[in-house]
N, C-alpha and C positions, 0 to 999 in steps of 0.2 A: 504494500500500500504506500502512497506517496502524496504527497500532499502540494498541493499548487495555488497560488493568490487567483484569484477571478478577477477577470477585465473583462474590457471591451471584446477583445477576441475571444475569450472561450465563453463568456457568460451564458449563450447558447445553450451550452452541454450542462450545465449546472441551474437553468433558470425552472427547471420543474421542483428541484429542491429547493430552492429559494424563496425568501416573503414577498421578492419584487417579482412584476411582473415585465419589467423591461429595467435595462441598465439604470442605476439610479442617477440623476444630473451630480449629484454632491459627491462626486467619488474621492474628496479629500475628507470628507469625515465619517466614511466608509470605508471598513478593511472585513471583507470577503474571503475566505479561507475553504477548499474545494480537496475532497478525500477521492483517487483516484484506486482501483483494482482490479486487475488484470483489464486495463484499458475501457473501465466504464467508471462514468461518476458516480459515485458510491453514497456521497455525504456531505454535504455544506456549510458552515458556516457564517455568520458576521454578526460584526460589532461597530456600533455608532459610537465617535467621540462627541460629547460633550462639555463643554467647558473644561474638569479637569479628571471627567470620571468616563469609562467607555464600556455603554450598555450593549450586552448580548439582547441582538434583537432575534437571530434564530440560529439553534443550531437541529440540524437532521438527518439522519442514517435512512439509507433504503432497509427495506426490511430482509431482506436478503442479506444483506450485510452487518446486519446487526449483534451483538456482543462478542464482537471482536477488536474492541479499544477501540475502534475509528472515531466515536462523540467525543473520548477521553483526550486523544490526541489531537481532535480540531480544537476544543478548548485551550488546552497545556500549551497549545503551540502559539491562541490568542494570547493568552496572559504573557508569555515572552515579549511577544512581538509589543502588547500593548505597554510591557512592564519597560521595556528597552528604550521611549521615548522618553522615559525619566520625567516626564509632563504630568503621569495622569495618577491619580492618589487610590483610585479603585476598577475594579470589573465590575458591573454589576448585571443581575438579569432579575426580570418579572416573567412568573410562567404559571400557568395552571397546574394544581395538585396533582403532578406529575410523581409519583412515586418512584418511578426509574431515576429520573433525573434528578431529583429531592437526592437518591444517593448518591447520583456523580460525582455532583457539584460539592457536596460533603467530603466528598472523599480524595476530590482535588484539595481541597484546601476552605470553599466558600463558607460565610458563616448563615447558615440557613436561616430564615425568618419562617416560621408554619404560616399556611397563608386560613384567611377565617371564608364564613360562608356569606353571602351576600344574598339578604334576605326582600323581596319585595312585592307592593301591594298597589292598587291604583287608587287614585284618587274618589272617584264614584264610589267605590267599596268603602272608602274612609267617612265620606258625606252619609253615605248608608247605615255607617255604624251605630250599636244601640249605645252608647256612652258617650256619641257627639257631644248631643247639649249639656249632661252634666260635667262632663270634661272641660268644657268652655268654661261651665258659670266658675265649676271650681281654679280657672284661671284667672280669671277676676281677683279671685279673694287672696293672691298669694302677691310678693313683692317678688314679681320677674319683668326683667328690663331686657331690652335688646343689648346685645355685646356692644350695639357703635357708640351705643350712649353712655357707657361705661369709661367713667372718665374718674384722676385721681389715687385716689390712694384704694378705692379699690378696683382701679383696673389694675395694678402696680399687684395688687394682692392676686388676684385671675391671672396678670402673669406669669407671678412666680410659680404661681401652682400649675399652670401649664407647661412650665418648663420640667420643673421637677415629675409629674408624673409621663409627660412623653419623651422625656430626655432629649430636649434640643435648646439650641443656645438660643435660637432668634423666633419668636411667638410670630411674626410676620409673614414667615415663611409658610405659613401652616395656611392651605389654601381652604378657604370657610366662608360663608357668607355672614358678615357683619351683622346687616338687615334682620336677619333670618334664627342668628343663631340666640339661646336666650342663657342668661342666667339668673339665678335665684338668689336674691339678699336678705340675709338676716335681719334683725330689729335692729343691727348696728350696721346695715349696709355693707355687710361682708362677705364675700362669697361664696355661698356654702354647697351650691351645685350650677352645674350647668350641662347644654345639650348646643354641641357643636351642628352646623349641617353647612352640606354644601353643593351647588347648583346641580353639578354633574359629577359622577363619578368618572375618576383619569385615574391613570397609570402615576405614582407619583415619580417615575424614572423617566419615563419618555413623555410625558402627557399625553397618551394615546386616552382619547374618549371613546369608551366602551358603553357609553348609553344616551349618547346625542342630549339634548339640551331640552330634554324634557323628561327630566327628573327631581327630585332633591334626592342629598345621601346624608344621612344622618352620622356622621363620622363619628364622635366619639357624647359619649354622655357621663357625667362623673356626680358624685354622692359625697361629702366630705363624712357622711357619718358611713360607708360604706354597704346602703342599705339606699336598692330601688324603690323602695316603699315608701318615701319622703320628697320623692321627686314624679315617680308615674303621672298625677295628675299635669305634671309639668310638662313630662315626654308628651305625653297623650296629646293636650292640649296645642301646646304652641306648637306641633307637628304638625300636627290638623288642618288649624287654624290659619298660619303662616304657606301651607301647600296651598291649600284649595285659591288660597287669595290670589292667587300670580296663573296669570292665563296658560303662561306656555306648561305648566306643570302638569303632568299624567302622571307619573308614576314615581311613587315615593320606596326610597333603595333604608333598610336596614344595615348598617354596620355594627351586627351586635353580637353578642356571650345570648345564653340561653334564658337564661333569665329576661331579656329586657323581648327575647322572642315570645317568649309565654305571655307575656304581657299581653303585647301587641296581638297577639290571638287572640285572645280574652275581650280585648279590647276592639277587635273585627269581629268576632266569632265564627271568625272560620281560620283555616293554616295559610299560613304563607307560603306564596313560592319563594324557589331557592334560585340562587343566579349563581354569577360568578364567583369562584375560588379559586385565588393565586395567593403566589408563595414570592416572597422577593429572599435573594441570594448575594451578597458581595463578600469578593476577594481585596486584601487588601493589598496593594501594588508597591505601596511604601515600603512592604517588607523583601523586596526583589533586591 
């Protein structure tokens, strides 16, 4: 087996294994990587640079040729190549709960992220629901504010808590609708829960949008006393409330643990569909 860069001249032979359907224009932040055996293409390859990190966008074996190290060494042979420009701090990839490849990537070296289950409902079904109106009124009665008007010392507090519990240095970064998202204050205006959501669900490596722009995603929901029980009317409510109001909105995406699924069934009374599960993976380059 041998392995050859993809270009303009061979892409041909490699493009039924490939995510592109023709030569990409960007071929300077594109490196393609092509598994040859006994004079057929076997297996492909690539990875996107960006800024200072280089996402695996596909790699694939024919099935004929499969557990024979060929995924192993289109990888091993990226990481090199990508590790050798001394520029880039990681590999990284986003992939569906691939079990095979969950162990590749482990077993090269990647530090595995488990990916969750992506839970959703439509809007009609929500308006339908038997807990609408009392979910509203019980919104009312509770001291929650939209995140953009969270100004002060406790947004300063919402911060820090956002940092500490998702471990990132800059809250800014965290892609969320402001408008949309809500938190719950104390009798001393202190932050004692919130429900993050955000327009569409992406890829957060590549921004690929995997459910166009008629969604919400309710990315993350938090509980300072660590009990959904003090916040449900919260979920329930400003989810609701906040989807139905915005025209372009159909379908409202779950990002959740079991728990806040039960809910939300309880709260439909009927099961949610299941959608997407991915898993993200990075290698780290720095240590080449």
């Amino acid at each position: 087996m041998t392995l050859t860069r993809i270009g303009e001249k061979n892409f041909a032979a490699f493009s039924g294994i490939l995510p592109y359907e023709k030569m990409p224009d960007d071929t300077e932040n594109i490196l393609m990587l092509g598994a040859i055996e006994e004079g057929v293409a076997c297996g492909a390859a690539a990875v996107r640079f960006e800024n200072d990190i280089a996402v695996l966008e596909s790699v694939y074996v024919d099935g004929e040729h499969r557990r024979r190290g060929i995924g192993r060494t289109l990888i091993t042979e990226l990481i090199d190549v990508a590790g050798e420009t001394g520029e880039l701090s990681a590999l990284c990839a986003d992939f569906s709960r691939d079990e095979a490849l969950h162990k590749l990537l482990e077993g090269i070296g990647f530090f595995v992220i488990p990916g969750d289950t992506l839970y959703y409902t439509g809007v009609s079904e929500l308006l339908e629901s038997r807990f609408l109106k009392k979910s509203l009124e019980h919104l009312k009665k509770q001291n929650i504010v939209s995140l953009d008007t969270l100004k002060g010392k406790a947004r300063r507090i919402f911060n820090n808590r956002l940092k500490e519990i998702l471990d990132v240095n800059d809250t800014e970064k965290i892609n969320v609708n402001e408008k949309l998202s809500r938190v719950k204050l104390d009798e001393k205006e202190s932050p004692v829960a919130f429900l993050l959501i955000s327009d569409v669900l992406t890829n957060p490596l590549s921004d690929k949008n995997y459910s166009g722009n008629k969604s919400v995603l309710v990315s993350f929901l938090y509980s300072e006393t660590g009990s959904y029980r003090d916040i449900q009317g919260l979920f329930a409510s400003a989810l609701t409330a906040e989807a139905v109001s915005k025209d372009n909105i159909e379908t409202v995406m779950f990002y959740s643990d079991d728990d806040v699924k039960d809910f939300v069934e309880d709260f439909l009374g009927k099961p949610l569909q299941e959608t997407i599960v991915s898993c993200q993976a990075v290698y780290d380059l720095t240590e080449k």
